[in-house]
N, C-alpha and C positions, 0 to 999 in steps of 0.2 A: 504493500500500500504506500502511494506517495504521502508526499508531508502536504504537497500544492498540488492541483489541481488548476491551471489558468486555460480558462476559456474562451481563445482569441488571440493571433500572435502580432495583431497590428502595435499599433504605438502604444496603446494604452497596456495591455500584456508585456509588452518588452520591458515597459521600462519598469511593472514590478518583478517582470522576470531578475532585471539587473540588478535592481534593490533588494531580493532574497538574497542573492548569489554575493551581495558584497557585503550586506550590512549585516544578514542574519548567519552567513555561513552555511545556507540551502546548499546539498553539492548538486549537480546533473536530476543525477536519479533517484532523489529525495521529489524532484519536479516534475511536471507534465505539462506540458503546452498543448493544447486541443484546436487543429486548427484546418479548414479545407485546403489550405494553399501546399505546396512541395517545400514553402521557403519561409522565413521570417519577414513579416513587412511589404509581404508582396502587393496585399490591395494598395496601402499608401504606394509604393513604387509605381505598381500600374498607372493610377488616379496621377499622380504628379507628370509621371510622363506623354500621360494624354495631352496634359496640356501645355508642357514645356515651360514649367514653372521654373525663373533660372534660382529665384533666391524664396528660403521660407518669409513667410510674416510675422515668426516670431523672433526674439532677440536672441541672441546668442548663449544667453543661460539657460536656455529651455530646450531640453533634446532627454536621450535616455539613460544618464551615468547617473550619479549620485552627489558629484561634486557640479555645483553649479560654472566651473572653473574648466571640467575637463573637454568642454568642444573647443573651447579658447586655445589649451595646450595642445590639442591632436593639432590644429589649424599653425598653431609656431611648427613644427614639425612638419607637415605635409610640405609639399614642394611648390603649392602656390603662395601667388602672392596677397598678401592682405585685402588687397583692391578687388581680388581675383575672390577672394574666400567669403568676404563682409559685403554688405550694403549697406550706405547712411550712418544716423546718427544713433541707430540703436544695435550697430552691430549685428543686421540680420544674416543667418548664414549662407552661404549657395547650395543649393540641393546637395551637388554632387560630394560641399565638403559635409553636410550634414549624412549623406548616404556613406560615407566613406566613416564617419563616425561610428557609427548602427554597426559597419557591418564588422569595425575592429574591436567594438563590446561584443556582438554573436562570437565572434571568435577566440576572445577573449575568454569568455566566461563561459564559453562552452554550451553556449544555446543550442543545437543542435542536437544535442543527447539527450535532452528532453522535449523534443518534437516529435508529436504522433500526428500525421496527418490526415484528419479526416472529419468527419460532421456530426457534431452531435443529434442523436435522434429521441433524446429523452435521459433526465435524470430522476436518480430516486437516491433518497437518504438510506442512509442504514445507521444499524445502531450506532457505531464510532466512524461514523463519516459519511462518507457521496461513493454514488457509483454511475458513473456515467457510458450508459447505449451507446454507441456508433453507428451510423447506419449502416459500416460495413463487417456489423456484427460484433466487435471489437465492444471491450470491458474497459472502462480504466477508473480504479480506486483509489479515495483520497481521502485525509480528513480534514483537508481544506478546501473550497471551491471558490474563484472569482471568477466572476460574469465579466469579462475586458469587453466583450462584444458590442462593433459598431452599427452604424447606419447604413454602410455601404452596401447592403444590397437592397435599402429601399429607398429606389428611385423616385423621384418626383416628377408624374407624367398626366399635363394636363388632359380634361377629356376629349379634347378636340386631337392632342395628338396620339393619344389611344386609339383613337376612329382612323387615323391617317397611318396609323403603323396596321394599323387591320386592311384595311379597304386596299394602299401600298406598301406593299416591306420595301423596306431599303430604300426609300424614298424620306424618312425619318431615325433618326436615332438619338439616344440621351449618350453624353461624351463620356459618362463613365459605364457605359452597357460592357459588359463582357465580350460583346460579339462586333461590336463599333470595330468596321470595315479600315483599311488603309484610306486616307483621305484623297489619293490619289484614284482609286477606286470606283469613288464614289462621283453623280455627277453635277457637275459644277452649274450656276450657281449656289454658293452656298448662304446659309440663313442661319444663325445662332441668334437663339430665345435667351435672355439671360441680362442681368445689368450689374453683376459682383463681381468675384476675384478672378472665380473659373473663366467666365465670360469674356470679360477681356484676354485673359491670358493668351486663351482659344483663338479667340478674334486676331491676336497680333502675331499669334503663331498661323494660323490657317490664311492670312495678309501677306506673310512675308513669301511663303507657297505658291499664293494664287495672287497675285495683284489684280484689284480692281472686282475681285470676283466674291469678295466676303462683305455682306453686312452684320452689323450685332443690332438687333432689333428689341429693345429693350422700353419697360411701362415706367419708369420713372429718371428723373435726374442721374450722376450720375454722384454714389454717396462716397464722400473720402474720409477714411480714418484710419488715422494706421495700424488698427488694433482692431478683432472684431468685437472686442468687447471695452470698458475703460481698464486703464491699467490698477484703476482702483480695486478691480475685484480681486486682485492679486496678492492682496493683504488688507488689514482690517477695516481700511476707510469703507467699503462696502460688502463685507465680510460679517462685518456684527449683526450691523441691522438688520442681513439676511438671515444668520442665525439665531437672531431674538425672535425673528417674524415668527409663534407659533404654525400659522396656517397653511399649508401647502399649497391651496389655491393661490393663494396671495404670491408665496416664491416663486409659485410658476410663472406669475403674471409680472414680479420680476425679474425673473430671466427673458420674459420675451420684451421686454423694454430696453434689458443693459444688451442684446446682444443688435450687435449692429448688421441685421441681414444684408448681404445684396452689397455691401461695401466692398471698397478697392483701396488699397494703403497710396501715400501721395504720390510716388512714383512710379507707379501703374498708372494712376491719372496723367502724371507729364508724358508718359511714353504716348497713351492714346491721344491728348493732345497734340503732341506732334506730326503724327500721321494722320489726325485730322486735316492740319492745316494742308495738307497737299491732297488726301482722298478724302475728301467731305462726306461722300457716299459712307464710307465706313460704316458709321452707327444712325439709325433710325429711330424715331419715337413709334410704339404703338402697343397697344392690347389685343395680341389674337384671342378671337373667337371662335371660328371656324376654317375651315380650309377647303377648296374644291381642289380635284388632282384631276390635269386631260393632258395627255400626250407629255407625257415625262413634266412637267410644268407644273407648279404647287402652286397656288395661291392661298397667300393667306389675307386674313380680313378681322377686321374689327367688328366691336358688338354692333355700329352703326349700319352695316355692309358695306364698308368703303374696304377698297382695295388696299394694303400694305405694301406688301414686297409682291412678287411673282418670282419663285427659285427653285432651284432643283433639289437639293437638298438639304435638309433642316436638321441643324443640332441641336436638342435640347443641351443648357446649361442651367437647371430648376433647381438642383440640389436635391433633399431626400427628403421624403414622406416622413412626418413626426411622428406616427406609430412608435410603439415598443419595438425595440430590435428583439430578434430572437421569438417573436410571440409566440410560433408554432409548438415549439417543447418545450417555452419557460411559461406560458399559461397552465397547463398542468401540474407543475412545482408549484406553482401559487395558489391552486386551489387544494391540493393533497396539502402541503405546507402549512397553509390557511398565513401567507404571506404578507404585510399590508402591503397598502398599495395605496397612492393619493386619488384622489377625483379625475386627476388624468390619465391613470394604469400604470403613471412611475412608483418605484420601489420607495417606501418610507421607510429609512435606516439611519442607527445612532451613527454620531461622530467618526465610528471609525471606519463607515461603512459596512456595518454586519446587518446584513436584513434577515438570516435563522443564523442556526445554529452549525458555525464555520461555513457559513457560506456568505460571501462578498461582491461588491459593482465598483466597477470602476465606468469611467466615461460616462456612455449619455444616460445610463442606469442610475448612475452616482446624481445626476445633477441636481435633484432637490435638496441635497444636501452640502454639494460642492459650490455652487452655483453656475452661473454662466460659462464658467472658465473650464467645468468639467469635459467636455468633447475633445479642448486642446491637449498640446503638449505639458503647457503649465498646471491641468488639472490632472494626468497624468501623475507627474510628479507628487501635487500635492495626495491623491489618491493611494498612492503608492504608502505617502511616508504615512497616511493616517493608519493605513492596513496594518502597516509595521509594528507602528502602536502598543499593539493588541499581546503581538506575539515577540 
């Protein structure tokens, strides 16, 4: 029987993979990692390379070691240069040297010996601990469990292009689909839904491809902040208050105020300002409604029937459905369990994040109780060290 059980090997798993292996003295096979991917970190990989993200949006102390210090050190060390590795004033890092980080902790710390890859199909308690199903019939026991599990695979897909993935395949797709074609592939013009990070990113990557032949067709301004949340929620200036707020409705309604949806940090703004000023066409105002499809040709439209774009192929950039992650075999844990749960089907768990008995959330599970910041890499961390806590 392991000591851990973590379920889900994205950012949020790693980085208390990392923090067992260093703070507590977890060895390998003390641990289990539960995850569909072959690799560590694959979906963030995939997702970032969709869209040719060159630098993250977080600061340079937030990644997955334990020393808020150590991406700063690997980056003296690696062979580029400062210019080459940071952005700005807060030190943001560039994927490649943040991915290069990741993958000297996996190997480091020996994450791979606790990797079992494959899908949970249901858990059940036992007397001293979890046993967790696999669908590929596969047992794995522990008498700790944490839920790391993300959003990523629920998409957010208007119903208009529900209808237009039905009615046309491959005439539609959302940028983090699984099966999203080579964009060489697919046929030109192209239409990205979207007005945030993803969105633009897409947009100046699929510009720099196809000139003249990408619009970003997007329902509001465009919003700059260089954080998607304030950096307040990062410690107690908006930290307390959240945690006094009794109610859980109320936190929620919290969270959906401090997090800055649909935002772009200021230097994504100066890029697509610049290439406005020579392709104006670039980005569009509008609210699809509907869409007609004749002779390879999309047109989209507003709620009024006025014409938008007319294009060949459309990217969704929506982001993911708020649903519970996991609900298919974490709803039956919660009712066997008899689990709580807020007014919105999020997990209600003390301080350290323990919602039964050794069983733990990290990420978007965590976030009535982490707040806003739980999804990222900083709630990550904090998540982690609260788990620590405990044990």
């Amino acid at each position: 029987m392991h000591k851990w059980i973590i379920i889900g090997g994205g950012i949020q798993g790693m980085t208390l993979a990392t923090f067992l292996r260093k703070q507590k003295g977890v060895t390998p096979e003390e641990m289990a990692i539960i995850d569909p991917h072959e690799e560590p970190l694959s979906e963030w990989k995939r997702c970032t390379e969709a869209i040719s993200m060159p630098f993250l949006r977080s600061p340079f102390v937030h990644h997955l070691d334990v020393d808020p210090f150590s991406l700063n050190r690997h980056a003296k060390a690696s062979p580029f240069s400062e210019d080459a590795s940071f952005l700005g004033r807060f030190k943001r890092p560039s994927l490649l040297l943040f991915h290069e980080h990741c993958e000297h902790l996996v190997r480091e710390q020996e994450i791979r010996r606790s990797w079992i890859q494959g899908r949970v199909e249901s858990v059940k308690r036992l007397e001293n601990g979890w046993q967790i199903h696999l669908e590929n019939g596969s047992l794995v026991r522990g008498a700790n469990v944490v839920l790391a599990i993300g959003a990523g695979e629920q998409l957010h897909w208007p119903a208009w292009a529900q209808q237009l993935q039905t009615d046309s395949p491959g005439s539609i797709f959302h940028v983090f689909d699984k099966e999203l074609p080579k964009f060489d592939a697919s046929q030109a013009p192209f239409t990205i839904i979207g007005g945030g990070i993803t969105a633009v990113h897409l947009t100046l990557k699929l510009h720099k491809q196809f000139p003249g032949q990408v619009t970003l067709l997007k329902r509001h301004p465009f919003r700059v902040h260089d954080f998607d949340s304030d950096p307040g929620w990062l410690g107690p200036k908006y930290q307390q208050a959240f945690r006094k707020t009794r109610s859980y409705t109320q936190r929620r309604e919290m969270i959906g105020h401090a997090r800055r949806k649909g935002s772009i940090p200021r230097d994504l703004n100066a890029r697509m300002r610049k290439q406005l000023r020579q392709f104006p066409e670039l980005v569009a105002d509008g609210h699809v409604s509907r869409v007609q499809r004749q002779q390879n040709v999309t047109s989209l439209i507003d709620e009024n029937g006025t014409l938008l774009r007319q294009t060949g192929t459309v990217i969704l950039a929506t982001g993911f459905q708020p649903q519970l992650p996991g609900h298919d075999w974490l709803s039956p844990v919660i009712e066997e369990q008899r689990l709580k749960c807020a007014e919105c089907g999020y997990p209600v768990v003390t301080q350290t994040l323990q919602w039964g008995p050794g069983l733990y959330v990290m990420g978007p599970l965590a976030e009535l109780e982490v707040g806003p910041i739980a999804r990222n890499i900083s709630g990550a961390r904090e998540a982690a060290s609260r788990i620590l806590q405990v044990h």
